[in-house]
C-alpha positions in Angstrom: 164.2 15.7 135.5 162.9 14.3 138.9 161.4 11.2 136.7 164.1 11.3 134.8 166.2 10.3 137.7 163.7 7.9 139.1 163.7 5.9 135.9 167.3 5.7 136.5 166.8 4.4 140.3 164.7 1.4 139.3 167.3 0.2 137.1 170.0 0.8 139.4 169.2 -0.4 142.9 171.6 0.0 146.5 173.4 -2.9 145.3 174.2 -1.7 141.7 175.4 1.8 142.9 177.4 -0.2 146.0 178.9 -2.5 143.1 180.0 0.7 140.8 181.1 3.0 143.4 183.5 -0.1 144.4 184.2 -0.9 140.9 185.8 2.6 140.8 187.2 3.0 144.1 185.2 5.5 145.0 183.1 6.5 148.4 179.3 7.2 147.9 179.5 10.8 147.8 177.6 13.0 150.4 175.8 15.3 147.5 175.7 15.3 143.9 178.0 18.3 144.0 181.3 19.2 141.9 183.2 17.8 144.2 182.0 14.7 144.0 181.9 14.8 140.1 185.5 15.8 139.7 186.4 12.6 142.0 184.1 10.4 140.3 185.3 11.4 136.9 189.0 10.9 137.6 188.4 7.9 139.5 186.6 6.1 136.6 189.1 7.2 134.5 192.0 5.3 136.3 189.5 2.0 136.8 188.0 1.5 133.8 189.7 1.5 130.1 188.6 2.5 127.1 188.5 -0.3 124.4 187.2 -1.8 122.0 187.9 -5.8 122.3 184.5 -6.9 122.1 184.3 -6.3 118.3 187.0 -8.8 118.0 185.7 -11.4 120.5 182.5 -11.3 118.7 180.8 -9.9 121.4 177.9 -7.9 120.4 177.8 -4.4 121.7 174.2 -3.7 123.3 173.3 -0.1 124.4 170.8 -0.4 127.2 171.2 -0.2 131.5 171.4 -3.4 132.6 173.9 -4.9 129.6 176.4 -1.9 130.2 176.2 -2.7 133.9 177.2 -5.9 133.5 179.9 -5.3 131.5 181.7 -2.6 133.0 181.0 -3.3 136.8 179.8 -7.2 137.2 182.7 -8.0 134.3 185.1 -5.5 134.8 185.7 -4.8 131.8 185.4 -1.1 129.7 184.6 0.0 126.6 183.9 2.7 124.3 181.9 6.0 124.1 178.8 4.8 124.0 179.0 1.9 126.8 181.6 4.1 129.0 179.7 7.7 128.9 176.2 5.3 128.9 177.1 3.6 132.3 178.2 6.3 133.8 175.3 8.6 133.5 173.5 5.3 134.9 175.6 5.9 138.1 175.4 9.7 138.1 171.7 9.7 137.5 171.4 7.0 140.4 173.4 9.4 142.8 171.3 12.3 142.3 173.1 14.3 139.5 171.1 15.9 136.8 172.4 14.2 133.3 171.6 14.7 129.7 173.1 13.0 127.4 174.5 14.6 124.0 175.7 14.0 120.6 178.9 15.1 119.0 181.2 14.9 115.8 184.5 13.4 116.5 187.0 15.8 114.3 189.2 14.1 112.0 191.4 15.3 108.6 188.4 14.7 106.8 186.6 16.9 108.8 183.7 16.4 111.7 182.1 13.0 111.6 178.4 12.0 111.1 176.4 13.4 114.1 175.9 10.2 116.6 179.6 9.2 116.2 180.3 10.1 119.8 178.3 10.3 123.2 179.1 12.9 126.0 177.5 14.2 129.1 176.2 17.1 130.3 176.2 17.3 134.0 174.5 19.9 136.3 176.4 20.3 139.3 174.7 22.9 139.5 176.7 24.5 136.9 176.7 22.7 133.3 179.6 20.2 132.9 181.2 18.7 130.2 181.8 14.9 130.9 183.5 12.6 129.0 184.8 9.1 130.4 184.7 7.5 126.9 187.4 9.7 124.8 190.6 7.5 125.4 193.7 10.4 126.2 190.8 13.4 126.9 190.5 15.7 130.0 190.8 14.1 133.7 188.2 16.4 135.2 184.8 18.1 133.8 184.7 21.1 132.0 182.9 24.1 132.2 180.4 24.0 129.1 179.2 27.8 129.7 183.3 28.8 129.1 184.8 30.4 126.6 188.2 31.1 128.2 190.7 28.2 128.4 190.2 25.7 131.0 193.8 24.0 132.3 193.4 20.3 133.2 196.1 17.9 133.8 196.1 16.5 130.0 196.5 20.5 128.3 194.5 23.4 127.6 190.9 23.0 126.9 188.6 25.3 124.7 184.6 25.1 124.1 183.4 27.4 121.3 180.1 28.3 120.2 179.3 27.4 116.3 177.4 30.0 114.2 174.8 27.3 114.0 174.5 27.1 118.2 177.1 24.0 118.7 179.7 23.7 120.2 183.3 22.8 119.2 185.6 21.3 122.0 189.6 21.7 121.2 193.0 20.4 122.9 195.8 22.3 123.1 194.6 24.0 119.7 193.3 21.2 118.2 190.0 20.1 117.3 188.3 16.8 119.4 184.7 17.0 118.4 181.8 19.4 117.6 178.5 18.2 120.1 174.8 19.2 119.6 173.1 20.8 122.9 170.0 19.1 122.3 168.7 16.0 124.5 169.2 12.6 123.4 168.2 9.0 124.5 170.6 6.2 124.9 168.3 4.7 121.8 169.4 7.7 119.8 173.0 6.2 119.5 172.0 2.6 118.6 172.8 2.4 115.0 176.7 4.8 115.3 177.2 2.1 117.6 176.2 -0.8 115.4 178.1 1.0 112.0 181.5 1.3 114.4 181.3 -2.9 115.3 180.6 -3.8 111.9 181.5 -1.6 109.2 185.2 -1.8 107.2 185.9 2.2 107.5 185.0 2.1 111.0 188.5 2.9 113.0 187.4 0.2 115.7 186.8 -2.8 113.5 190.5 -2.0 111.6 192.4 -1.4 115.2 192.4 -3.0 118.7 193.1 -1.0 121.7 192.9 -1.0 125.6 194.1 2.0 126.9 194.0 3.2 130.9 194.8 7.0 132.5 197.3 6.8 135.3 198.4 9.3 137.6 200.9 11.0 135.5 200.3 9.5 132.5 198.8 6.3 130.2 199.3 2.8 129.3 198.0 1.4 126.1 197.9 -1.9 125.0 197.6 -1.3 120.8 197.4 -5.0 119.4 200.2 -6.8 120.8 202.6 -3.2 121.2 202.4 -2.2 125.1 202.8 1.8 124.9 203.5 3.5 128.4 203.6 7.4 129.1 205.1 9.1 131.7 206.0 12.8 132.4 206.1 13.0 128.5 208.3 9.7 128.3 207.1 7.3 126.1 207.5 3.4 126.2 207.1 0.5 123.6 207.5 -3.1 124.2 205.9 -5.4 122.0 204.6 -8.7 123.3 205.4 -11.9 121.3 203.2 -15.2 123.3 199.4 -14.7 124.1 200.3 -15.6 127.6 202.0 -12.2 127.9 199.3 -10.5 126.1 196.4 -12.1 128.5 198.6 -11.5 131.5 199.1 -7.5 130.3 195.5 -7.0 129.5 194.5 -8.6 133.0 197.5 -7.1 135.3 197.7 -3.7 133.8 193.8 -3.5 132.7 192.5 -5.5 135.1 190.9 -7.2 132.4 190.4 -10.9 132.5 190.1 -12.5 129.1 190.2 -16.1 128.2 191.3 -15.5 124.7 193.9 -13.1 122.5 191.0 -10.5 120.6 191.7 -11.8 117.2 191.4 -8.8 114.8 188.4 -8.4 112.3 
């Protein structure tokens, strides 16, 4: 693991971990400790959203270090799964956690996805850790991957259950999010899920556009051109008519700069 993380340090200098740690809001914690990893995760979650506009600006999606970094930090923008969960275990790594990245199944009413459709973490702190940044509406701190018992986090009750096969299924509230492989991976590993979800038809990223954002208490999504705000259990729809308005939500709620509307595919 210890050249694991110094692989990580090369890429990610002072000035890259100063530059994230700001990007987020955060302090440079003390000690790669749970402490630290429950602010960290909560903090990305309320500064960086999840979306998907790249895939209709044209933008190619590239799944290595410094790409991701420049996208979420030096560009502010987000992203999904793989460049959201990606950067951050750059900045984890880089502060002296122990990260492993892992595949996992997204459930859906056809049943678990390929293997490779989603990317999570797995954080010793010293305790194993379930992270997840990249989910959208998902848990706003770590969970316990060695738990069988419910685990209460601000967003409902969360479950992690061991397959007959040795995997594990995650649920919400009762209901299934995704089923993720223990093994290792490498960033590479997730190269071609990411390619099929920019460019194939079936993929639900190529047929919907969405920038979504936790907030304390809630969540503000921007689906298309309908803004969708949460609060308390309140929900919130105003749909935006000029691309001025749409520009001016994605960059004053998102923090998201854009010079065009994402046109969808």
């Amino acid at each position: 693991m210890r050249c694991r993380w110094l692989a990580y340090r090369v890429g990610m200098d002072h000035a890259d971990v100063a530059a994230y740690l700001a990007r987020i809001g955060a302090a440079h914690p003390a000690a790669p400790d749970l402490t630290a990893l429950r602010e960290l995760h909560l903090r990305h979650l309320y500064a960086v959203p999840f979306e998907n506009l790249s895939i209709h600006l044209g933008e190619p999606v590239r799944l290595d270090e410094k790409s991701l970094l420049d996208k979420v930090v030096h560009r502010r923008r987000g992203g999904f799964c793989y460049e959201l969960n990606g950067a951050f275990s750059a900045l984890l790594s880089a502060l002296g956690f122990r990260v492993t990245l892992l595949a996992a199944r997204v459930a859906g009413a056809g049943g678990m996805a390929p293997l490779f459709d989603h990317l999570v973490l797995r954080v010793d702190a010293p305790e194993p850790w379930l992270v997840d940044v990249g989910f959208g509406r998902f848990c706003r701190y770590p969970l316990r991957l060695d738990v069988r018992d419910d685990q209460d986090d601000p967003e409902g009750t969360f479950r992690i259950e061991e397959t007959p096969e040795g995997d594990l299924d995650v649920t919400m509230d009762g209901e299934p999010q995704y089923r993720l492989e223990p093994r290792p991976r490498a960033l590479t590993d997730f190269v071609f899920g990411c390619w099929w979800h920019q460019t194939s038809p079936e993929s639900h990223f190529t047929r919907n556009m969405v920038c979504s954002l936790a907030v304390p208490g809630g969540r503000i999504t921007l689906s298309g051109r309908t803004l969708i705000e949460t609060s308390g259990g309140a929900r919130h729809e105003r749909e935006l008519t000029g691309d001025a308005d749409v520009l001016a939500a994605y960059r004053e709620r998102f923090g998201v700069t854009l010079d065009r509307v994402p046109a969808l595919r």
